[in-house]
Structures are given as C-alpha cells and as structure tokens.
N, C-alpha and C positions, 0 to 999 in steps of 0.2 A: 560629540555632535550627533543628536540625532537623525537618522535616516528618514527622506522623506517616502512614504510610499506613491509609488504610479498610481496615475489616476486611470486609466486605462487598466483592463482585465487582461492578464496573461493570455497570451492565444490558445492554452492548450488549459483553461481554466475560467469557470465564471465566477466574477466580482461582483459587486454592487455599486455604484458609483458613490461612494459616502458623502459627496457633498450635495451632489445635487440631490437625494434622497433627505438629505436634511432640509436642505435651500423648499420642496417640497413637501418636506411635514411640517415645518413653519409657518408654512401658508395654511396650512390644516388645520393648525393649531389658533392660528389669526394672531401670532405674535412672533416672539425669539423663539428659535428652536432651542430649547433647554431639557434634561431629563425630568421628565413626569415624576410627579411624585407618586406614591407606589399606591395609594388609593385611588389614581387615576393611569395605574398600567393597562387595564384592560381596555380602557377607551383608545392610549395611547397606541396599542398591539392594533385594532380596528383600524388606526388612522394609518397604521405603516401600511396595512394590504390594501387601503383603498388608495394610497397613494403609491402602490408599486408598478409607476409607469415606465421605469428603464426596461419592462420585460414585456408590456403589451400596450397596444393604443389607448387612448380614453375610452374610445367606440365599443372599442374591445371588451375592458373591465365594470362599463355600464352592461352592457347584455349580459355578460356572464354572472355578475350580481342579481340582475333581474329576475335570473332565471333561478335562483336559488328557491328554495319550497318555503318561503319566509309562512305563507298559513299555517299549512300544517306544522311546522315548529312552532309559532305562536298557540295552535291549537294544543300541542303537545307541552306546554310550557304552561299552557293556561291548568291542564288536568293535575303538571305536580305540584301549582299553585295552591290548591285546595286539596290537597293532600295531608291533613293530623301528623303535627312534628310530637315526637316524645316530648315533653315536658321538658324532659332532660338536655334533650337536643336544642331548644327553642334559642337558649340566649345564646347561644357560640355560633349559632347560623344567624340570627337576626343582629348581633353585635359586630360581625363580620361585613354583614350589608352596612350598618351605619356608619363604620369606619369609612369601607370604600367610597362611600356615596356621602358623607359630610349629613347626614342626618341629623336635624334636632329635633331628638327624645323630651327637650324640655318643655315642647309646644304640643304631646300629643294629651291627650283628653286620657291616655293612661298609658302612664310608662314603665310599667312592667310589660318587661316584656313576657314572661311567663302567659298573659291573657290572650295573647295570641295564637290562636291553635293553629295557624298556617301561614305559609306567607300571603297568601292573597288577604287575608285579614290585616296581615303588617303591613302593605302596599294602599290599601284603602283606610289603613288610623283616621282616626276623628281628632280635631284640634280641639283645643280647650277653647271657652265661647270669646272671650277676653283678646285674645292672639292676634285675629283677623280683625280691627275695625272698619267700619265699612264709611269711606272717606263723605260726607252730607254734604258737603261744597263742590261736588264734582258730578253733575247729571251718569258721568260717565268712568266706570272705575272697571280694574283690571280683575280678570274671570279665572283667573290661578299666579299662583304661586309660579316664578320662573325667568325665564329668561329676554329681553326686546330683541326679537330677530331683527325687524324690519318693521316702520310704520311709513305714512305717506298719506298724501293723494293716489285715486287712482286713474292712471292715463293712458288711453290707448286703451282698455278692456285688458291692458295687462298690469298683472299684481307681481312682485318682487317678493321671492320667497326670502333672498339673500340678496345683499347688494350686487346689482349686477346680472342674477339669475333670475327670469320671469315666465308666469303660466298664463294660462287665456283665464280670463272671470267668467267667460261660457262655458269651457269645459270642468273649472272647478262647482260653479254652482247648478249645472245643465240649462236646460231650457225655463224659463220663465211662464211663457204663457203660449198659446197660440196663434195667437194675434204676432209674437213679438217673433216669429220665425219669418212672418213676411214683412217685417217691421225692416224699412229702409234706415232707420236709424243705428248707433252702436246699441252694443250691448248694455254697456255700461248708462246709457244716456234714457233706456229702457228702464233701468231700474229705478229712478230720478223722479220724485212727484213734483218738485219744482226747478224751475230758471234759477233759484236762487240759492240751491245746494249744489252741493259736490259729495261724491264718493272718497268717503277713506277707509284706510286696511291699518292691522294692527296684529302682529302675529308675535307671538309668545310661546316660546317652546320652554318645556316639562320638562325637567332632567330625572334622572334612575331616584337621585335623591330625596326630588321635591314630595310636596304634599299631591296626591294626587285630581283628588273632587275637582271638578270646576263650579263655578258659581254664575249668575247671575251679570251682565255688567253693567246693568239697566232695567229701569221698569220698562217694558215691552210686551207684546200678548206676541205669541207663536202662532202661526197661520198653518206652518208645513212641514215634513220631517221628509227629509230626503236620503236616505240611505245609498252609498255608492262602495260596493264590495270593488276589492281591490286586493294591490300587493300591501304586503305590510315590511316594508324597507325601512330601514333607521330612518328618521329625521334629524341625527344629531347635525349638526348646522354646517362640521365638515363633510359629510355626505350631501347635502343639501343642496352645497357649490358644486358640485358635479355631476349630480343627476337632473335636469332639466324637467321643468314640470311635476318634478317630484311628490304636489300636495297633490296632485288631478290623476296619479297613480296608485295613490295608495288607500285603501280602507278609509272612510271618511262619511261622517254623520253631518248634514248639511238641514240646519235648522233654520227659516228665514219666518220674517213677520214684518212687523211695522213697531215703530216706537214714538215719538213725541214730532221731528223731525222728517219720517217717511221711513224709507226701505231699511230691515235690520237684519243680519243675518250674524250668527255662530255657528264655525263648524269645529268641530272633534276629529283632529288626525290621525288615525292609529298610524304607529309603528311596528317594528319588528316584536314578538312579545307582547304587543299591546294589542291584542286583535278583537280582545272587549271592550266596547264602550259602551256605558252602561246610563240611561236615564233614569232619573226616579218616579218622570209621572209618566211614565209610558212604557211599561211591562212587555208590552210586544216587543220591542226593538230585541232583535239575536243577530250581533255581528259574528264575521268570518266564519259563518256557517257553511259548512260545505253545501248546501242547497242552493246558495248564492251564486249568482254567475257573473264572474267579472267581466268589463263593460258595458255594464247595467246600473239601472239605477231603480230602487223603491220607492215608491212615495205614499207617504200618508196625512191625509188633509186634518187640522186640527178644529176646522171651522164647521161648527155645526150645518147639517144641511138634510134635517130631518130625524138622522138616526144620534143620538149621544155618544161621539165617538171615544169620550174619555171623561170622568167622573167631574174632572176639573175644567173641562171645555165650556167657552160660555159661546156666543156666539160670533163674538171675532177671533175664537181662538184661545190658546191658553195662556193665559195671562201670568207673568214673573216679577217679581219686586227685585230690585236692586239688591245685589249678599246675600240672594238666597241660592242655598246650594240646589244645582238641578242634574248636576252628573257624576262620573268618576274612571278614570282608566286603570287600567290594572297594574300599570309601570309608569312612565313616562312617556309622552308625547306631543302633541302643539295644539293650540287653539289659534283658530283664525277667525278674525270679527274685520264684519264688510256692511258700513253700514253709512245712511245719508246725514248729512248734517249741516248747518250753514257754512259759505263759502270760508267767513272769517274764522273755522275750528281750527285751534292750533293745541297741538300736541305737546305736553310738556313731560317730553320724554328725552334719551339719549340711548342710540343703538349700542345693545351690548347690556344694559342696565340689567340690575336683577329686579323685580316684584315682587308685590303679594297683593296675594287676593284681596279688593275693597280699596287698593289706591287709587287715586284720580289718576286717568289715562290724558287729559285734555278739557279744553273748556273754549267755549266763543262769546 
C-alpha cells in the first residue's frame, strides 16, 4: 500500500502544495492539468512561475513581473535576431524552432531553410500566394493567422481582453478629439456615427508559431497612427488573466480611420520579444526605441492638410483593400480590431478558435 504524502510542508522545511499548484496551472492552461508536451515545456515552465501563488500575493507577482526590463530584452533579442547564422548552423536552430512551435514549412513561399540568413528573416517568411484566400462573401475577414481570445459588443467603454478581464476603450485607444474631452457623452458613444450601429472588438492573439504579417481586414482608408510606447509583457492569454489592462500597458501601434459603416480602428500589441512592429507604408514608425517615453503617446495624421504626408496618402487618408498585407511582428503577439457596424453584426466565430488570415470574421 502506498504512502500517502502530507499536504502540509514539514515545519522545518518548504513544500509546494502539489495539488493546489496543479488545481492552478490548469486554470492557466484553460483545461485538464496534464504533462505538456515537450515542444510546449517552455510555455508550460512560464505558466508554473506565473502561477506561483503559494509563495506570494497576486499584487505581489504583478509588480514584480512588471518591473522586469521586458524593453531592453526585447531590444537585446531584437539585435541577435538579425545576426548571420553559419549556413551550417541555419537548419538545427530553425528545425529546433519548428518543432517547438508546430510550424508549417509547407506554407512558406520557401522552404529551405538554408535561404534564411537570420532568425528575424525566418520569423517574417512569406507565404506562398495560394495559402491564404481572402474569403469575397465576408465585407469582414481576419488580419492574421492565430488564435479568438475574445469577440463581442462593446459595453460600458470596457473591452474584454479575456473573459472576465477588461480595459477602459479610452485608455486603449487615448483621446479622440477635443471636442470629445468635454463631451458629456461615453467614450464609446463618441466613436458612433450613427443611432443605428454599435461598437464591436475582436482580438486574435499570435502565437511564437504563427505566421507573423498582419493583413488587411477590410477596405478602409487610415486617418491616424497612434503610437503608445509601453511595457512589452507576454500576452499569451494565461498571462492575460492576471494582469489587468494588460493591452493599455504594453507597446502598442493604434491605427484608426473610417470604413463603409463609420469608425475602424487596428491595433498591433507588442509583447515581450516583439518590441518591433513594423508597417509597410510608413517607414517612420520606430517602436521600443529608447527615445520613447512611456505614458505617452505619438501621433501621426494620415490625411492630407497641405504638406503629402506619405506617397500613398490621398486625402482622407491612406486607403487599404481587404488581404492586403500592411504589417509584421517580429515573433508573436495580438491584434485588436474596434470597429462600427450595424446593430444586427453577428459574429460567426467560437472563443478559443484558430484562423487565418482572409477568413470571414462576421456578417449582418
């Protein structure tokens, strides 16, 4: 008969309480606690220290995370990114990544891997043209490849990063206009060109694996680039649940405009490691630049108003087609899309789903 062991730590020794540790990472995990498989131990190791609450408050293991130098690592991560791997070196580091991370090599535009001179090269691959179709029946189709955190209405001026955890729409997207600071109205109600839409959100997180570009998710023309330097903390989705406001902290590219319907907006989340994010028609943009000062915000107006701010600017702005690619992260991270549309838009999604880029997100 086997011995059971005490749940309680000897008095002159410390234990870990193994069940409630597990009872714990199960929840992290958002299912059965079962042993990871070994191309997901590293995520699984992350999940154990941020879930080592038998040794310190919640309060506690948020500020002390916080306070970690997540930039300057990202910045230091981004320099061995683009660093010339030997030739020789190329496939046993990059075959290494595609193990751990489930990557398919069958979809990239070239799969030797030898053509890769760095990892930042292997992190931005190009897909073959074929791979992605970009769904024609759906005004509205998904801007990467990855994972449904969370969609919805939005209510109260608060957005729902995970279920159950929620940020202010003011502090994520900042101020609006002038006028709309003494505006008695909500936030949310500001952003609204008619009685007869509604605000919805739609957030899709990256994984280390995915493809990384974002696309397009709509014809829309770009009015404004909003730049908000930041922490760059993981967003993987068990992180997510326990840091509060998590997207209005961190590194974040806040692109808004108009589209068929009224107010559209795309933001780019960096994370930890992800602290570039990178547009194609707008060469300015330099995230987690140490010149940045966090809790600030940049802005850059896309609408002509005398001087040609950009090659492609017309004068409402710069204009996107649906499936065109307009950006790229350097690893993985989340896009969040906050945009008007009629009251009847239903979403034909299921939280937790995987995508790709070009499928219909919703229709009304």
């Amino acid at each position: 008969m086997r011995k059971r062991h005490p749940i309680w730590p000897h008095p002159h020794r410390l234990q870990v309480p193994h069940l409630a540790l597990r009872h714990r990472l199960s929840k992290l995990s958002n299912g059965v606690c079962r042993p990871a498989p070994w191309r997901r131990r590293p995520i699984a190791f992350l999940g154990f220290i941020l879930s080592f609450n038998t040794l310190r408050p919640l309060a506690n293991r948020v500020a002390l995370y916080r306070s970690f130098p997540t930039r300057f690592l990202s910045r230091a991560w981004g320099r061995l990114n683009e660093m010339n791997l030997p030739t020789w070196l190329r496939k046993p580091i990059y075959s290494l990544y595609i193990w751990t991370f489930g990557v398919n090599m069958q979809e990239a535009a070239v799969e030797d891997l030898h053509h890769y001179r760095n990892l930042g090269e292997f992190f931005r691959r190009r897909l073959k043209p074929a791979v992605r179709p970009v769904c024609a029946a759906s005004h509205l189709t998904s801007p990467a490849d990855g994972k449904i955190l969370h969609f919805g209405r939005v209510k109260n001026s608060e957005v729902e990063q995970v279920k159950g955890v929620t940020y202010s729409l003011e502090h994520f997207l900042g101020p609006q206009s002038m006028e709309q600071l003494d505006s008695s109205s909500s936030f949310r109600d500001v952003l609204l060109s008619s009685p007869d839409s509604d605000l919805f959100h739609v957030v899709v997180y990256l994984a280390p694996g995915d493809y990384h570009c974002f696309h397009s998710p709509a014809d829309w023309k770009v009015e404004l680039r909003r730049h908000f330097p930041g922490s760059l903390m993981s967003v993987n989705p068990g992180v997510a649940r326990w840091v509060k406001e998590l997207f209005c902290l961190n590194e974040r590219v806040v692109l808004s405009g108009q589209w068929q319907h009224g107010f559209f907006s795309l933001t780019a989340v960096g994370a930890t490691n992800v602290g570039s994010i990178r547009l194609y028609f707008d060469q300015e943009l330099q995230t987690n630049a140490p010149r940045y000062r966090k809790g600030s915000f940049y802005d850059r107006s896309y609408v002509a108003t005398g001087n040609q701010v950009l090659q492609r600017t017309s004068e409402g702005g710069v204009a996107l087609q649906k499936g065109e690619a307009i950006g790229e992260f350097n690893l993985g991270s989340t896009i969040v899309l906050l945009f008007e549309a009629p009251k009847d838009f239903v979403f034909k999604l299921q939280p937790g789903q995987r995508i790709r880029v070009g499928e219909g997100l919703g229709a009304h």
